[in-house]
C-alpha positions in Angstrom: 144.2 181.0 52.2 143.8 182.0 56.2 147.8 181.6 56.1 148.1 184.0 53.5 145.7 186.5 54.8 147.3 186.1 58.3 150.7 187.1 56.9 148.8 190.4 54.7 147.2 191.3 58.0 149.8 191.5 60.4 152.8 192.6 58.1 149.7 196.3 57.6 149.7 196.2 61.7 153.6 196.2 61.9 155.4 198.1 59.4 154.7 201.2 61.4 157.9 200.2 63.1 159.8 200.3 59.9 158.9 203.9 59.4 159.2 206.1 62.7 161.8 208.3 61.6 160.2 209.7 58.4 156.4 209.9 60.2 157.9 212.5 62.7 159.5 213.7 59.5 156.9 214.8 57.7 153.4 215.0 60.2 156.2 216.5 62.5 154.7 214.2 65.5 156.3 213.0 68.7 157.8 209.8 69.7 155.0 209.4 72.2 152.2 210.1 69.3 154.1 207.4 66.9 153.4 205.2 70.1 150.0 205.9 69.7 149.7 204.7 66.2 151.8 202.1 66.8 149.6 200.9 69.9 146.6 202.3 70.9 144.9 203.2 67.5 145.1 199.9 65.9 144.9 197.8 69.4 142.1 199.1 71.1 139.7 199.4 68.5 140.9 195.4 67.4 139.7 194.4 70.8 136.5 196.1 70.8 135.6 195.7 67.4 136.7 192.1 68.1 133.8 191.4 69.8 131.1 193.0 67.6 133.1 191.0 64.5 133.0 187.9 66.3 129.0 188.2 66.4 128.8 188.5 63.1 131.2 185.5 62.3 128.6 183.6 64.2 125.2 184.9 61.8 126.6 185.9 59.1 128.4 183.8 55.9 131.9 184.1 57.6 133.4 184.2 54.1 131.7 187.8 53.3 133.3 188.7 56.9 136.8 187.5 56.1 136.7 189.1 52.6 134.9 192.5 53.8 137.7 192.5 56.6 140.3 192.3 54.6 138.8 195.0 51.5 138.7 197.5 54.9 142.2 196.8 57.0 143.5 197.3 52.9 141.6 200.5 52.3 142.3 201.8 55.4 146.5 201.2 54.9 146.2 202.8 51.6 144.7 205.9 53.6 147.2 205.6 55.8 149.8 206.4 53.1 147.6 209.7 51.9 147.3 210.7 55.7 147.6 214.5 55.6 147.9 214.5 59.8 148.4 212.7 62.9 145.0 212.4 63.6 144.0 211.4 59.9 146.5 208.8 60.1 145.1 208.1 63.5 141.7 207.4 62.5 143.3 205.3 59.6 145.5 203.2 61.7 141.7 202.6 63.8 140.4 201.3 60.4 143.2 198.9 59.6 142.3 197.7 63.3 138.3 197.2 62.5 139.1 195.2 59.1 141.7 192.9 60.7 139.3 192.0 63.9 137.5 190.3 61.8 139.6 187.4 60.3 140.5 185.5 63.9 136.9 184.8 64.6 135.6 183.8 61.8 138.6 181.8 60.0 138.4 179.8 63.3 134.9 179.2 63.2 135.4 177.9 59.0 138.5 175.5 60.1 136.7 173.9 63.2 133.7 173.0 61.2 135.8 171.8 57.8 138.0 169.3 59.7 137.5 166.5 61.9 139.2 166.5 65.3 141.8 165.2 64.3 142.9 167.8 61.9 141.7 170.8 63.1 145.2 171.5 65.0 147.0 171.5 62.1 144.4 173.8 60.4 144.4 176.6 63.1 147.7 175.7 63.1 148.7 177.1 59.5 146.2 179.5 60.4 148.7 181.0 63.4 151.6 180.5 61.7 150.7 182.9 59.0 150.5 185.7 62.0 153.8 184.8 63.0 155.3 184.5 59.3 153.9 188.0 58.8 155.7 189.4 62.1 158.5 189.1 59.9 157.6 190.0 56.6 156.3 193.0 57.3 160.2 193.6 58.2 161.6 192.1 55.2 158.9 193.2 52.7 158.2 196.5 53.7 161.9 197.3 53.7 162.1 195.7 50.6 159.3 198.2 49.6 160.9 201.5 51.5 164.2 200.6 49.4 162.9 200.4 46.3 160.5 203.6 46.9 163.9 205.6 48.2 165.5 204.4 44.9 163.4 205.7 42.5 161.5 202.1 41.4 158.6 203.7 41.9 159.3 207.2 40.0 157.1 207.8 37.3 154.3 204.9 38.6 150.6 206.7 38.9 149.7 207.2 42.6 152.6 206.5 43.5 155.5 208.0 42.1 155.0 211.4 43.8 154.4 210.3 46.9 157.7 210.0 49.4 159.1 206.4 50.1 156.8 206.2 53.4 153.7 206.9 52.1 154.2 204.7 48.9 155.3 202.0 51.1 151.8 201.3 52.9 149.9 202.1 49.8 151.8 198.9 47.6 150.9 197.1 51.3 147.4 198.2 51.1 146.8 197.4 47.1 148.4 193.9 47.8 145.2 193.3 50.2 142.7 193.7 47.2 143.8 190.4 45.5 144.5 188.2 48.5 141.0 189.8 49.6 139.0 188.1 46.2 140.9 185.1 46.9 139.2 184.5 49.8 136.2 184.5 48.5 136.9 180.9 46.9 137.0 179.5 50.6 134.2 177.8 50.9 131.7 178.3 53.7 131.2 174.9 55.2 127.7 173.8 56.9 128.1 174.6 61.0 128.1 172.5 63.2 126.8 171.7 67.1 124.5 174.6 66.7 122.7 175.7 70.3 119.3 175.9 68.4 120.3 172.1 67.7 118.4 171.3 64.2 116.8 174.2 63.2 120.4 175.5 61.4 119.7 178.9 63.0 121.9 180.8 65.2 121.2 181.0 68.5 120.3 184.8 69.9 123.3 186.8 71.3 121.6 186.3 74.9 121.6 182.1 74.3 125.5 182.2 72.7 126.7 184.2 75.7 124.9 181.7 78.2 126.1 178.5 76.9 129.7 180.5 76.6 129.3 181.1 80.5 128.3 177.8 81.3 131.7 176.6 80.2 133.6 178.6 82.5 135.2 176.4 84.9 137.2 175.5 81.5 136.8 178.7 79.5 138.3 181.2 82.2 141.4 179.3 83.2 142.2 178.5 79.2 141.4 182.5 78.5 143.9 183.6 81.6 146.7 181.2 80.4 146.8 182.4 77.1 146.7 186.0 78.2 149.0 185.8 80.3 151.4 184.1 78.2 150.9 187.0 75.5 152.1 189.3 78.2 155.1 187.2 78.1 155.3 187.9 74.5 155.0 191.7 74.5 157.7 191.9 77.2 160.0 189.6 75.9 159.7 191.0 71.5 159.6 194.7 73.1 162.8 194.8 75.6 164.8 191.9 74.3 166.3 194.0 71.4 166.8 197.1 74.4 168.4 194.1 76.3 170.8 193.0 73.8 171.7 196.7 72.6 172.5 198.1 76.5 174.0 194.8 77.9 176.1 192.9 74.6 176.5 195.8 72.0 174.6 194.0 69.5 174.0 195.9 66.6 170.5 196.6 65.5 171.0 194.7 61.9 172.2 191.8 63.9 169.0 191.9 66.4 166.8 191.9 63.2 168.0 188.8 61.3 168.8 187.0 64.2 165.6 187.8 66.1 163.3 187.8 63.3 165.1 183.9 62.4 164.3 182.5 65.4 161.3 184.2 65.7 159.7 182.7 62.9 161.2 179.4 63.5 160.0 178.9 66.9 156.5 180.2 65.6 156.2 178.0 62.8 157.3 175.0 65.2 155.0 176.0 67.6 151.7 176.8 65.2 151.5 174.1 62.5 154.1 171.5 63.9 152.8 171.2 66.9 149.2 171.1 65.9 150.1 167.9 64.2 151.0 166.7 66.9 148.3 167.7 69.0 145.6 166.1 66.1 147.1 162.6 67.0 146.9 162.5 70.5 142.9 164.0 70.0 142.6 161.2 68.1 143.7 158.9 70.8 142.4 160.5 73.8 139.9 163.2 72.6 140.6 167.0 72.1 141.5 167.6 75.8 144.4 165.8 75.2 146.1 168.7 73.2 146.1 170.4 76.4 148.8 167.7 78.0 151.1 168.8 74.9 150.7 172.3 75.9 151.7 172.0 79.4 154.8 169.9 78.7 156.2 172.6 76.4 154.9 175.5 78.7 156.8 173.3 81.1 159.7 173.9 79.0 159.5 177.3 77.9 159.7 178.4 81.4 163.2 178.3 81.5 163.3 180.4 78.5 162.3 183.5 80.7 165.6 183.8 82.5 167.1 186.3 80.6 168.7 187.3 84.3 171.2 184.6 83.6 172.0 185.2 80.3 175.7 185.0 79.4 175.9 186.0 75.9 174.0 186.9 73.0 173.2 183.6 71.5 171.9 182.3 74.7 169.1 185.6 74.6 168.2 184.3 70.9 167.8 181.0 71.9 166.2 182.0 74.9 163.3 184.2 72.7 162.8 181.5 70.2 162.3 178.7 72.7 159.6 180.8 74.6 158.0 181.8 71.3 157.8 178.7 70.5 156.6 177.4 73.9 153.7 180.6 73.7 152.7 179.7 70.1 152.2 176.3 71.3 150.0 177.4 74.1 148.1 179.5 71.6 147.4 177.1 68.9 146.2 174.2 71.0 144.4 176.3 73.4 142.4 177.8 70.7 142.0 174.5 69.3 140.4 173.3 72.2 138.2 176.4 73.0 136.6 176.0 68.8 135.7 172.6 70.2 134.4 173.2 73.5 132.1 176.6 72.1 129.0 175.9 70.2 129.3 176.1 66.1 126.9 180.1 66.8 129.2 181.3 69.7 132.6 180.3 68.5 133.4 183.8 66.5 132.1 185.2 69.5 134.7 183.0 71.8 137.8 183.7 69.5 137.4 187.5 70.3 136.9 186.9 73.8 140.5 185.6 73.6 141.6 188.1 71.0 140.5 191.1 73.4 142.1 189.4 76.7 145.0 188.6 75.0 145.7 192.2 73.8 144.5 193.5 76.8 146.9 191.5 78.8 149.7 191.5 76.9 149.8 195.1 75.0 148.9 196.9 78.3 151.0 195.2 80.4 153.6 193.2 78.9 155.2 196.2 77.3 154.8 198.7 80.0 155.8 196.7 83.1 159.7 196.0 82.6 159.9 200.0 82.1 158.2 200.6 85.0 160.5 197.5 87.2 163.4 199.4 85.6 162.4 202.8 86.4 160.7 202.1 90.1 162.4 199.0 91.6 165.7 198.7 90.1 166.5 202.2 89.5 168.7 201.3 86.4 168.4 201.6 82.7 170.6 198.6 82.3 169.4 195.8 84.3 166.8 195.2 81.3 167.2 191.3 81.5 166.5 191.3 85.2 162.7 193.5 84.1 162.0 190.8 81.8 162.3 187.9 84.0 160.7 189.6 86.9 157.9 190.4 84.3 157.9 187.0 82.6 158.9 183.9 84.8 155.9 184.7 87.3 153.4 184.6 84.4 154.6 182.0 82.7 154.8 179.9 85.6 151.0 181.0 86.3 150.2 180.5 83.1 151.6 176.6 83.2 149.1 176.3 86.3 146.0 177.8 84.6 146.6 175.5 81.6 146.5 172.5 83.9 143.4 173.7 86.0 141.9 173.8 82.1 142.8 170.2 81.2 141.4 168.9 84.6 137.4 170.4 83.4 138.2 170.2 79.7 138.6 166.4 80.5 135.4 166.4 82.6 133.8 167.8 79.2 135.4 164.9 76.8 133.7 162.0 79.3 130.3 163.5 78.9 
C-alpha cells in the first residue's frame, strides 16, 4: 500500500517536467518561474511542513495522516490543472508539497513497529522503491496521459474534455489519488512501540521527543549528513547527466529518457527492496547496526560511479548513473532503517522529517545549482559538464562513505547496551 502511494506521490511532484512547454504556453510564464514550480513551491514547503507532519505522525493515528495526506497532495494536483495563473498554480504546487510531507514520517513509523528487525529493511525497503518506481512513471504515465488528452480520448469526458491536454493531464493524476487514498485506510495502525513515556502508551511532549532525539546525536548527525550529502549526489548527477550526454555524445533526448529512466529504476529497486533483504539478515545476525556495514561496502562502490570525467561513451554514463543510484538508494534505505530503530516509537515521524528536510535541503539547493556554477565560474565552459559533476559529486560521496562509518562506530555502541 506505502509502495503504491509512493509511486502516486512522486509521479504529482514530477510530471511538471513533462509539461514546460505548454505552461509558458498558456500562463505565458518564464523558464525561470517554471523553475519555481518545479522547485521551490513544492520543495520548500515539503521540508517545512515536514516537520510539523512528522509531529503529528508521532500523536496522531498515522493512518488518518497518510490518508489525509494523500486526499490534499490529490486535491491540490487537480487545482493545479484549473490554475487560472502562475501564482494560483503556485500556491497549488505548495499544497501538493503539504499533502505529500506527510507520508515519509508516518509510513516509517507504521513499518518499524509492524515488523520485527529482521524485516523492517525489506518493508521501508518496498516503501522507497515505490519513490523511485514513481520517478519514472510519472514519465511514462503522464505522457501516456498528455497523448491521449492531445488525441482527443478525453473529448466529450465531463471536466475534462474542455480543458487542454495539460490541464487534463494533472487532473486524471489528481482523481487517481482519491482511490489509492481510501485504500490506505485498510492499513492497519499497529500498537507503538519503545515509547519515551515507557508504559503509559502516551506520547511523549514535543519538548521530551526532541531531547531523547538529541541525545542520540553522536549517531543521528553523522547518519543525517551522509544521507544528505549523498542526495546532493543525486540532484547533480539526474539534473546534468542528461545536459552531459546531449553537449558531449549527441544523445538524443528519447534515448536519455528510456535509457536513463531503465537504469534508473533498476538500480533503485536493487538498492530499496533488494538490499533491504539483505540488510534484514545480517540484523538478524549481528543486530540493526549491522545494515550499516552493507551500506558502506556499496557506498564503497558507488564511488567510482561519480567519475563521469572519465567517461568514454554513452553506455559507460548510464551505467555509471545506475550504479550510483543504486549505491545512494542503498545508503537511504538502510540508513533510514537504522534511524526508525534507534528513535523512540513518539519521535520517529518527527526523525524521518528531520532527514526529509536535510536531504532536500542538501541536495535540491545544492546538488542542482553547483555544477552550473563550477561550469560558469571555474571552468569557464558550457561543455565540460562531466568534469562539474564529478567535482560536485566524488568529494561528497567520498564524505559521505566517511560519515556512514563514523555512524556504525556509535550505532554499534547503541546495539551493546
Amino acid at each position: 500500500m506505502f509502495c503504491i502511494a509512493a509511486i502516486l506521490s512522486y509521479s504529482d511532484r514530477q510530471i511538471l517536467s513533462l509539461l514546460v512547454d505548454p505552461i509558458r504556453a498558456d500562463l505565458h510564464v518564464t523558464d525561470v518561474q517554471v523553475g519555481l514550480l518545479q522547485g521551490a513551491a513544492f520543495a520548500l514547503i515539503y521540508a517545512v511542513a515536514g516537520i510539523a507532519l512528522g509531529r503529528a505522525a508521532d500523536v496522531l493515528p498515522r493512518r488518518l495522516v497518510i490518508v489525509a495526506g494523500i486526499a490534499i497532495w490529490s486535491v491540490a494536483t487537480v487545482a493545479c490543472g484549473n490554475a487560472p495563473s502562475f501564482w494560483a498554480l503556485f500556491a497549488a504546487r505548495a499544497a501538493v508539497g503539504i499533502g505529500e510531507a506527510a507520508l515519509a514520517p508516518a509510513a516509517m513509523s507504521i513499518i518499524t513497529d509492524s515488523f520485527p528487525l529482521n524485516r523492517r529493511g525489506a518493508g521501508t525497503g518496498a516503501l522507497l522503491m515505490g519513490m523511485v518506481i514513481g520517478g519514472g512513471v510519472a514519465i511514462t504515465l503522464g505522457g501516456f496521459i498528455l497523448q491521449a488528452a492531445q488525441a482527443g480520448a478525453l473529448r466529450g469526458v465531463p471536466l475534462l474534455g474542455a480543458l487542454p491536454p495539460w490541464r487534463a493531464s494533472l487532473v486524471v493524476l489528481g482523481l487517481l489519488g482519491l482511490p489509492v487514498a481510501l485504500l490506505a485506510l485498510t492499513v492497519p495502525e499497529p500498537a507503538r512501540r519503545h515509547l519515551i513515556g515507557g508504559a503509559s502508551g502516551r506520547p511523549a511532549p514535543l519538548r521530551d521527543a526532541a531531547r531523547r532525539l538529541a541525545a542520540l546525536w553522536p549517531t543521528l548527525a553523522p547518519l543525517y549528513a551522509a544521507m544528505g550529502l549523498a542526495s546532493l549526489c543525486d540532484f547533480a548527477i539526474l539534473n546534468w547527466v542528461p545536459t552531459f550526454l546531449i553537449r558531449r555524445f549527441s544523445v538524443s533526448v528519447a534515448e536519455i529518457g528510456v535509457m536513463l529512466g531503465g537504469v534508473v529504476i533498476v538500480g533503485g529497486i536493487a538498492g530499496s527492496f533488494g538490499v533491504g533483504l539483505i540488510g534484514d539478515r545480517m540484523a538478524a545476525r549481528g543486530g540493526g547496526s549491522s545494515r550499516l556495514r552493507l551500506a558502506i561496502g556499496v557506498m564503497a562502490i558507488g564511488i567510482v560511479s561519480t567519475l563521469f570525467i572519465v567517461a568514454p561513451s554513452p553506455a559507460v554514463v548510464f551505467a555509471f548513473a545506475g550504479l550510483w543510484i543504486f549505491a545512494s538508494t542503498t545508503g537511504q534505505t538502510l540508513g533510514l532503517t537504522v534511524l526508525q530503530e534507534l528513535a523512540p516509537g513518539d519521535a520517529r515521524g518527527l526523525s524521518v522529517s528531520f532527514a526529509s528536510l536535510i536531504n532536500i535541503g542538501i541536495g535540491l539547493a545544492l546538488g542542482a545549482a553547483l555544477p552550473a556554477l563550477i561550469l560558469e565560474h571555474l571552468l569557464h565552459s558550457s561543455t565540460q559538464v562531466g568534469a562539474a559533476i564529478t567535482i560536485v559529486a566524488l568529494p561528497s560521496a567520498v564524505v559521505s562513505l566517511l560519515l556512514y562509518r563514523v555512524a556504525l562506530t556509535e550505532a554499534r555502541k547503541i546495539d551493546t547496551k
